[in-house]
C-alpha positions in Angstrom: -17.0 5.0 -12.9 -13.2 5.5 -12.7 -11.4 2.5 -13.6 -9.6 1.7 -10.6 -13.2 1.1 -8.9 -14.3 -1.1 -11.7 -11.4 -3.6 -10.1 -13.2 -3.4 -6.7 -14.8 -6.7 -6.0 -18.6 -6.8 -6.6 -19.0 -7.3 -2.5 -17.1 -4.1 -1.8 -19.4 -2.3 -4.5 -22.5 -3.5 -3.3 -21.5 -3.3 0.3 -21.5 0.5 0.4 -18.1 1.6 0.5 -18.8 3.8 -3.2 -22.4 5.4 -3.9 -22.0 7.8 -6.5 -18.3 8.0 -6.6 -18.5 9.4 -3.0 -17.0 7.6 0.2 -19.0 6.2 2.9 -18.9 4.1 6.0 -19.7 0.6 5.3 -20.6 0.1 9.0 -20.5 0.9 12.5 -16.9 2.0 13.2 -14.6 1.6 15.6 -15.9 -1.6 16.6 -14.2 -3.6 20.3 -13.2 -6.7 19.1 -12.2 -7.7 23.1 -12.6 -5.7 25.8 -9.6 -6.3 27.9 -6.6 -8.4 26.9 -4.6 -9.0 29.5 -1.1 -9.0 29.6 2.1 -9.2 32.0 2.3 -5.1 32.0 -0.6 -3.8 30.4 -4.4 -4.5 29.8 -5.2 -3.7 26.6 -8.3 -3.2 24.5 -8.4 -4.1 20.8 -10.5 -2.2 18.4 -10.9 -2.5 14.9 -11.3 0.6 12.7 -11.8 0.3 9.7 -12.3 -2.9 7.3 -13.3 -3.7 3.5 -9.6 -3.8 2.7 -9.0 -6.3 0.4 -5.5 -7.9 1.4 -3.8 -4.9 2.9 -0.3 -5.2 3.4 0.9 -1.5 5.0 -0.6 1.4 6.9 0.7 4.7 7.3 -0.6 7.1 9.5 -0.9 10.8 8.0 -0.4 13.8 10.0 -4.1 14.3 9.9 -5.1 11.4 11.6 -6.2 9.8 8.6 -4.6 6.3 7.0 -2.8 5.1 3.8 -3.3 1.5 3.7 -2.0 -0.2 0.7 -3.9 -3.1 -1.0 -1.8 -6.0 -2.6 -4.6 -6.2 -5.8 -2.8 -2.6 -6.4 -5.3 0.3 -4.5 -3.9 3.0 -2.1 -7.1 3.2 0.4 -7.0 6.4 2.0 -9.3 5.8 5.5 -10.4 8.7 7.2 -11.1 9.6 10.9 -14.5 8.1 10.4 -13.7 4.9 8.8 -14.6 5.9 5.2 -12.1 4.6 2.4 -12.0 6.4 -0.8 -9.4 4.0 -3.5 -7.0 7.0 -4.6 -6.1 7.1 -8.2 -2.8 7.3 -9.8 -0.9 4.3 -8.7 1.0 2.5 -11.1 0.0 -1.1 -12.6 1.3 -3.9 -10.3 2.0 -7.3 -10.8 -0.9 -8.5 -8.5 0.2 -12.2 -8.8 1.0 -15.0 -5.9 2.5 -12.7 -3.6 3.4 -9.4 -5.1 0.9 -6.4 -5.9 1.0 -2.9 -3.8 3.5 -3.8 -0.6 4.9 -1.5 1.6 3.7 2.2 2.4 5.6 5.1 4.5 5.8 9.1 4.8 9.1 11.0 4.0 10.0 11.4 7.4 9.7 15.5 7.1 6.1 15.3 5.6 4.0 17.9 6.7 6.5 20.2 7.6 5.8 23.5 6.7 5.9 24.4 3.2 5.2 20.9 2.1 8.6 19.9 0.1 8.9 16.6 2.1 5.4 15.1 1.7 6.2 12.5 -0.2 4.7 9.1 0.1 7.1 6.3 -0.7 5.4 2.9 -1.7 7.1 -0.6 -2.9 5.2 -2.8 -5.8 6.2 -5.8 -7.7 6.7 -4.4 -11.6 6.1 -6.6 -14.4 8.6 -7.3 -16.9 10.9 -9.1 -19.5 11.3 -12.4 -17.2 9.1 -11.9 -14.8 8.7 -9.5 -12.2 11.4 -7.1 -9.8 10.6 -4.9 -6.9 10.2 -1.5 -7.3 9.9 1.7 -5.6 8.3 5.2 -6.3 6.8 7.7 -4.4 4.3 10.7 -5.4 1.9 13.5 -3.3 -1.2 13.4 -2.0 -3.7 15.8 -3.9 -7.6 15.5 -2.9 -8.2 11.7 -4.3 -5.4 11.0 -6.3 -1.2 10.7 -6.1 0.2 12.8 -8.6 3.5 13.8 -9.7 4.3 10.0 -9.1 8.2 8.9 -9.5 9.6 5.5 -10.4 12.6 5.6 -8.4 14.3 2.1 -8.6 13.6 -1.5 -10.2 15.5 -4.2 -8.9 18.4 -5.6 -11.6 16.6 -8.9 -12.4 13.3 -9.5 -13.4 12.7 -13.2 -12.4 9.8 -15.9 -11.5 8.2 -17.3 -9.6 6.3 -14.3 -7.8 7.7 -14.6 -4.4 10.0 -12.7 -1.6 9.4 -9.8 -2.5 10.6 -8.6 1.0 9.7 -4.9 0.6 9.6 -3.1 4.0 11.2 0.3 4.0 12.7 2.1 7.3 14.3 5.2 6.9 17.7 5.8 8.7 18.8 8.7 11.1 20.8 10.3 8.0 17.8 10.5 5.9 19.0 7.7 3.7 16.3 4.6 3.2 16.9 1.1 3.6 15.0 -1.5 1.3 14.7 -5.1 1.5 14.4 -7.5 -1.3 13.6 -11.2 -0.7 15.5 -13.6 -2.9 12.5 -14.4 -4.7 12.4 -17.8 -4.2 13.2 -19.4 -7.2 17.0 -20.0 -6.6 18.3 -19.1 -3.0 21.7 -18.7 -3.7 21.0 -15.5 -5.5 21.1 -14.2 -2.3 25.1 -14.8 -1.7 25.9 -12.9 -5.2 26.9 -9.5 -4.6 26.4 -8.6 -8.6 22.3 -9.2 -7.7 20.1 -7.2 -5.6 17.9 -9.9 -4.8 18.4 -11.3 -1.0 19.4 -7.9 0.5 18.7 -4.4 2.3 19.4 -1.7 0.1 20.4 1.9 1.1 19.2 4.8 -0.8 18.8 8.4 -0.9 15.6 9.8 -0.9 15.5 10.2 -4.3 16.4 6.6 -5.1 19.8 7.3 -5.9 22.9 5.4 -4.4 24.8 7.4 -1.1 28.3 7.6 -1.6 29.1 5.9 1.6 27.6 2.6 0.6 29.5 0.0 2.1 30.3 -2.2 -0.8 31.1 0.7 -3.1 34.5 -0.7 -3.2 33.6 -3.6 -4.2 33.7 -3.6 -8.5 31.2 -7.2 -8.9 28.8 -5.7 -5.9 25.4 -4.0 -6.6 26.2 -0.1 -5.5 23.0 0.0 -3.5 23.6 -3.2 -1.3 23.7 -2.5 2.6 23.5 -6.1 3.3 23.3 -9.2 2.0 22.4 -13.1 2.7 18.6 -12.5 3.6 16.4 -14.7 2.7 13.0 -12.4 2.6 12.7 -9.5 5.5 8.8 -8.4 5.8 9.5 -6.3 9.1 12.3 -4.1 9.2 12.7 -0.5 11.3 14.9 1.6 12.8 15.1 2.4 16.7 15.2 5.0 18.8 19.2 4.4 18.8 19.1 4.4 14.7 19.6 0.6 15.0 18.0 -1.4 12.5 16.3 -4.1 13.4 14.7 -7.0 11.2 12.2 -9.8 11.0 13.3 -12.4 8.0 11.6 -15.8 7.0 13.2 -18.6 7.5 11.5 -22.4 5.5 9.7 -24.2 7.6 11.0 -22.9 10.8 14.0 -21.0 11.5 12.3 -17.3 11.5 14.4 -14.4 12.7 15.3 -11.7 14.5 18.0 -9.8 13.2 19.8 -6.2 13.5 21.0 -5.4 10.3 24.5 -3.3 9.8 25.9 -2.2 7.0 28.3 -4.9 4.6 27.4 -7.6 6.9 26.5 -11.1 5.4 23.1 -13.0 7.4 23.9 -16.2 6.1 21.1 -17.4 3.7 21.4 -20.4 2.1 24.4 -21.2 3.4 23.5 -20.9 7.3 19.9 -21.1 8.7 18.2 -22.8 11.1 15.2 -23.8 8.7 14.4 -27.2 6.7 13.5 -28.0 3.3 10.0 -28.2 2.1 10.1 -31.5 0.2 12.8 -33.4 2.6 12.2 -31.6 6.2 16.4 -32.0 6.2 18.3 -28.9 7.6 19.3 -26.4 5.5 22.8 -25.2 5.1 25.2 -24.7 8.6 24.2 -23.1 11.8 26.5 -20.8 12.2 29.9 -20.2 9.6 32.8 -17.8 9.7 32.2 -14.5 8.5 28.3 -14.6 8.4 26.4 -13.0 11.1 23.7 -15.8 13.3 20.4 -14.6 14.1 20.1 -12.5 17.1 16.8 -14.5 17.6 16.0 -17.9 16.3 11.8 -18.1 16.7 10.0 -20.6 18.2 8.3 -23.1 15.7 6.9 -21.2 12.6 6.0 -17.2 13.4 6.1 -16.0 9.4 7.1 -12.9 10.1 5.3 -9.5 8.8 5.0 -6.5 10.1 7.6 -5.0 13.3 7.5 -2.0 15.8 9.6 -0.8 18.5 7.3 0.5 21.5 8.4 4.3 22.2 4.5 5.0 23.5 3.9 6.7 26.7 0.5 4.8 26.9 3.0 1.6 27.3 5.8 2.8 30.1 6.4 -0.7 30.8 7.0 -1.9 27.1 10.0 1.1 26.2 12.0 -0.2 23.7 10.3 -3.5 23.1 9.4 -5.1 19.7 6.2 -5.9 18.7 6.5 -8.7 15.6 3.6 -10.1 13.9 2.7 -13.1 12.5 1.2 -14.4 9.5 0.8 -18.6 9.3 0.9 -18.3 13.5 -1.1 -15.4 13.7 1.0 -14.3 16.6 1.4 -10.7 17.9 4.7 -11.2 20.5 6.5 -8.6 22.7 10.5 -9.2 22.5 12.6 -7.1 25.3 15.9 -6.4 24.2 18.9 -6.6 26.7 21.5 -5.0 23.8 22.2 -7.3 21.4 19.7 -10.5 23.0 16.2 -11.2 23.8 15.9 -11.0 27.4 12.1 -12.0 27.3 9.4 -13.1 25.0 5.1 -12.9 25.7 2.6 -13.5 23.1 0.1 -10.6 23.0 -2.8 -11.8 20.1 -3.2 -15.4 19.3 -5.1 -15.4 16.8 -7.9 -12.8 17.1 -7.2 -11.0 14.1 -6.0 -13.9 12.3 -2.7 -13.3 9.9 -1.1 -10.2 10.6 0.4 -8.3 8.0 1.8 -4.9 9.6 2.5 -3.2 13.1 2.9 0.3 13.1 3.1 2.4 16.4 1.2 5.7 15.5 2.0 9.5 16.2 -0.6 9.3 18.7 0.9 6.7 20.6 -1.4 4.3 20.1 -0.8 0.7 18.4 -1.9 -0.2 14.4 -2.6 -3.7 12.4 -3.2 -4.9 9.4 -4.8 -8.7 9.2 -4.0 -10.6 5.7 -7.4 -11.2 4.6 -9.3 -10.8 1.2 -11.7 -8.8 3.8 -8.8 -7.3 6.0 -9.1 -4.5 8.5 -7.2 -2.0 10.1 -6.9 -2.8 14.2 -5.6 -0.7 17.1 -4.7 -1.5 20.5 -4.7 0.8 23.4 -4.8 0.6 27.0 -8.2 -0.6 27.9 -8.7 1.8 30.4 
């Protein structure tokens, strides 16, 4: 048995997912969890379509039709049109402890073109080392069950406890440059305000994980090379709009989640301004709004714990063009945002609670609309019109 299925737990062995080393349908998929979900614009139908996936975290859809899901533990699931998941090999060893493991998943944006020099597959993974653990991104190819020719293309400066924040969405930008987020890590927020450490920021990197020489604190000799912004606390939804405006969904303690669009050399705030409260004292943390720090562009009701964000470009939505969909882990929330510019004109909750914690939101090339639940027995969802 190859080792990365001897890590499979026993329940996912015995529950027919591997016979033999071959892949197979654990059950009856796709499966209508609810028929019709109404909403103000759109009844939809939700479906799940695939499940067995041990904490999954990010789902990419492949030009095929077929999914990557990563699995925090540390698999790459590949899930094919008929909901069989073979583990691919060749991922590196992650640090699969509180929350870090196998994180975010996305294509080179020219994979599949023809010829086949752009399909790459770019993943994040929290990499253990002297001190602790950093993020870290690589990417490799896809060959029959396996990545190969797999890259280590950065490490974060500072390996550092306790294993948290991670951040780790990716979003690639208009230029083919790729922006990276990095949570603080939790240990010592003000880490976030230091320019000379990566963690607390979006970084901005060329495709090959090197710095572009239009980085906006270049200029800067005690600032990081690869910073594109800085003073976020721990971004786990991040993506660039039809306009190439970037657009993120941060953390905030207890309370005080936001929406943010993200430019380059701008400063978010975190620790000094937020509109959160401290753990042990429920006492407000740090100002509302200073000088020279950019405020939320969205201040979330109560606690959303953000994960997972889409913009709606679908023509199986024509009423939803250009809205956000943000997901929810603690509230289990899926909610529609309508942008007028820079504000958010309007708000509607779309899922309360029927998949429980959601992880990722991914609008696919076929229009229709992907999650991820954060479960030890997660599954991959999809919502469509429902008629």
């Amino acid at each position: 048995m190859p080792a990365y299925l001897k890590k499979l737990p026993a329940a996912l062995l015995l529950g027919g997912l591997f016979v033999g080393g071959q892949a197979l349908a654990a059950e009856s998929l796709p499966e209508i969890i609810v028929e019709r979900i109404g909403t103000q614009h759109h009844d939809l139908r939700l479906e799940r379509i695939a499940g067995g996936l041990e904490h999954p975290w990010a789902a990419a859809r492949l030009p095929d039709g077929t999914f990557l899901v990563s699995e925090r533990p540390g698999r790459l699931a590949h899930v094919s049109e008929g909901s069989e998941i073979t583990h691919l090999g060749g991922v590196p060893q992650v640090s699969a402890n509180g929350q870090g493991g196998l994180l975010d998943v996305v294509l080179h944006p020219d994979y599949g073109q023809e010829g086949g020099d752009h399909d790459w597959i770019y993943f994040t993974w929290s990499q253990a080392g002297s001190g602790g653990t950093a993020t870290a991104l690589s990417r490799g190819r896809l060959e029959d069950d396996a990545l190969v020719n797999v890259e280590e293309l950065f490490v974060q400066d500072r390996f550092s406890g306790p294993g948290r924040h991670y951040g780790s969405r990716l979003a690639w930008l208009p230029d083919g440059t790729l922006l990276m987020s990095i949570g603080d890590r939790g240990s010592h927020p003000p880490r976030a305000q230091d320019k000379g450490d990566h963690a607390g920021s979006v970084l901005r990197l060329t495709e090959t994980g090197g710095v572009p020489d239009d980085n906006p604190f270049l200029d800067d000799a005690d600032a990081q090379a690869a910073l594109y912004s800085i003073g976020n606390r721990n971004i786990q939804g991040m993506l660039v709009n039809a306009d190439g405006q970037v657009w993120a969904t941060e953390h905030g303690p207890r309370g005080g989640d936001e929406l943010n669009r993200i430019e380059a050399g701008e400063n978010y705030g975190w620790p000094e301004v937020s509109r959160g409260r401290d753990y042990g004292t429920g006492e407000p943390i740090g100002a509302d709004s200073l000088p020279g720090m950019r405020d939320p562009i969205y201040v979330f009701d109560g606690t959303l714990a953000p994960s997972g964000l889409a913009e709606v470009t679908s023509d199986h939505f024509p009423e939803w063009q250009g809205n956000l969909l943000a997901g929810g882990l603690r509230s289990q929330l899926l909610k529609r945002l309508t942008l007028d510019g820079d504000a958010v004109a309007e708000s509607e909750v779309i899922l309360d609670g029927e998949i429980g914690r959601i992880r990722d939101v991914r609008q696919g090339s076929d229009g229709a609309l992907y999650l991820l639940d954060d479960d030890p027995r997660g599954s991959l969802y999809r919502l469509v019109p429902a008629d």
